[in-house]
C-alpha positions in Angstrom: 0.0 0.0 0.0 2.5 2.6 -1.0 1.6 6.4 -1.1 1.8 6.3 -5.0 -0.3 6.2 -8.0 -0.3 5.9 -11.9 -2.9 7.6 -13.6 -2.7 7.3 -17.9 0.9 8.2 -18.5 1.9 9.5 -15.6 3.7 8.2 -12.4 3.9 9.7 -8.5 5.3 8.2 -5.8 6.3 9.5 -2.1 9.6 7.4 -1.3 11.8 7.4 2.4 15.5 6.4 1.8 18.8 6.0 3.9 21.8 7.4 3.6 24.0 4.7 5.1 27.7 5.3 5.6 30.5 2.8 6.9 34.3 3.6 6.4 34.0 6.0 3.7 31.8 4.0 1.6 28.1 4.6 0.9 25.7 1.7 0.7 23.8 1.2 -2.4 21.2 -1.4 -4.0 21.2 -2.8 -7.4 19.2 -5.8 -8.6 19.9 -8.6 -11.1 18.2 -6.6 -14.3 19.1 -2.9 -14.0 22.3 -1.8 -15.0 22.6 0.8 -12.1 22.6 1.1 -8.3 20.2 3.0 -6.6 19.3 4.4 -2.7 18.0 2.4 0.2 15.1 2.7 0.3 11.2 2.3 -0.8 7.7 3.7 -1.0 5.9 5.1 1.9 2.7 3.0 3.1 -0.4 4.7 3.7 -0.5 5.8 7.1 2.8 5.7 7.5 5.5 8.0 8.7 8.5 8.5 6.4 10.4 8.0 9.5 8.6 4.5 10.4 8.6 4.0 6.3 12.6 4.2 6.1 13.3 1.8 9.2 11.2 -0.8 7.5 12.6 -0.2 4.4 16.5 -0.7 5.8 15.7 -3.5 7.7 13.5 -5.3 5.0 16.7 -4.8 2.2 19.9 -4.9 4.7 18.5 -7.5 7.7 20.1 -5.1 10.1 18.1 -1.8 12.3 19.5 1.5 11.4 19.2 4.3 13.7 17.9 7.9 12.0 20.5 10.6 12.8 18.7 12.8 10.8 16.6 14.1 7.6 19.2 15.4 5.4 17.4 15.9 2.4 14.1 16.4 0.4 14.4 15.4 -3.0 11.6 16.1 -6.1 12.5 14.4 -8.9 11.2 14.3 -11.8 12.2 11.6 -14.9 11.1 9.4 -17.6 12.8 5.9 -17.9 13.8 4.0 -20.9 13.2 1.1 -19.9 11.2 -1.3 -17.5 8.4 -0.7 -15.4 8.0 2.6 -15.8 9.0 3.3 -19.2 7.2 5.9 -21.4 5.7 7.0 -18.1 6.5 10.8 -16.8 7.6 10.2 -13.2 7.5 12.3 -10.4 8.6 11.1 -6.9 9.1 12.8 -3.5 11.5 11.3 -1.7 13.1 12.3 2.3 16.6 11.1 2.6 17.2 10.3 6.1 21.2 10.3 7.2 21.6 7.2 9.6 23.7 6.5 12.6 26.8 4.2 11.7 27.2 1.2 13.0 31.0 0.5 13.3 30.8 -3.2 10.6 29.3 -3.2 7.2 28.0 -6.4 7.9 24.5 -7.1 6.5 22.0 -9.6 6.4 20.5 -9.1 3.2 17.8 -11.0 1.4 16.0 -8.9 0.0 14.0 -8.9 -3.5 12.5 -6.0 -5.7 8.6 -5.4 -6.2 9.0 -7.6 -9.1 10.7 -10.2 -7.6 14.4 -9.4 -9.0 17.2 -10.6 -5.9 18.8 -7.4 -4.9 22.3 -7.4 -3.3 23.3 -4.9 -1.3 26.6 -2.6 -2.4 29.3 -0.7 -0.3 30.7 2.0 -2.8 33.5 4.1 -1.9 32.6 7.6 -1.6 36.0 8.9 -3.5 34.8 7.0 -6.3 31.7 7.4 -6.5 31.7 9.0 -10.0 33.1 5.6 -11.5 29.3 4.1 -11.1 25.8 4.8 -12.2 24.8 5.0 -9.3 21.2 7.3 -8.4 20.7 9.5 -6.9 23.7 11.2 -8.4 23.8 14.3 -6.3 25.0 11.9 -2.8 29.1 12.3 -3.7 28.2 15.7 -3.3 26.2 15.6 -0.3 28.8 13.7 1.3 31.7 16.0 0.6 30.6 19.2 2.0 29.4 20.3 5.4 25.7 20.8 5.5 23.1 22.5 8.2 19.5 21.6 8.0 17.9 20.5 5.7 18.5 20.6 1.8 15.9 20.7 -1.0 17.0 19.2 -4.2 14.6 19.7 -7.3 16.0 17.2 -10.3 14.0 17.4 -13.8 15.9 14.7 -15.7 12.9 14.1 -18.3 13.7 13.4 -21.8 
């Protein structure tokens, strides 16, 4: 019961990700068919709290409870994809990026699967190198190289 909807061709969705960092690496996702990695992270139930939505969400793809430090970022972002579920579909998604607290090990217990049923693994990038990967939300090597107060409102329009 995500807090989403398609209506003819267009696509919304209200999304609560981590940010999870371990010894200068970030941890992504990326699945068995796409060719990218991608956020921590999933669709907000009805009812729920983003903050309740992105504890789930960590524990449901990592097998291990995050703490929230904080919400570091609001993200809008609007796309089309090429390919897959989505495709020919204009997307807009709403998504709260929550920084969590470290936990010393990036040990995970990860069996996790996409809402199609696609095994996803679970993928500790090296922040330094980030820009080697196609890896989504791009703006996150940023984020993690500067010094930030507050909260941060990122508008992305990456439609074709």
């Amino acid at each position: 019961m995500d807090c989403g909807f398609t209506r003819e061709d267009r696509w919304f969705r209200y999304r609560a990700a981590a940010i999870i960092v371990e010894n200068e690496h970030i941890l992504f996702a990326c699945n068995e068919v796409d060719d990218y990695y991608y956020s921590v992270g999933g669709g907000v139930h009805h009812g729920e709290s983003a903050e309740e939505a992105v504890i789930r969400e960590v524990y449901e793809e990592t097998g291990v409870h995050y703490e929230i430090d904080h919400l570091a970022i609001i993200h809008e972002n609007f796309f089309n994809e090429a390919g897959g579920t989505l495709e020919a579909l204009q997307c807009h998604e709403i998504c709260f990026y929550f920084l969590m607290k470290p936990r010393g090990t990036q040990e995970l217990h990860s069996d996790s699967y996409t809402l199609g049923g696609v095994r996803e693994h679970m993928c500790w990038l090296p922040i330094h190198e980030l820009e080697k990967y196609k890896a989504y939300p791009t703006f996150l090597k940023e984020y993690l190289n500067t010094e930030h107060k507050g909260i941060i409102h990122i508008v992305t329009d990456e439609k074709i």
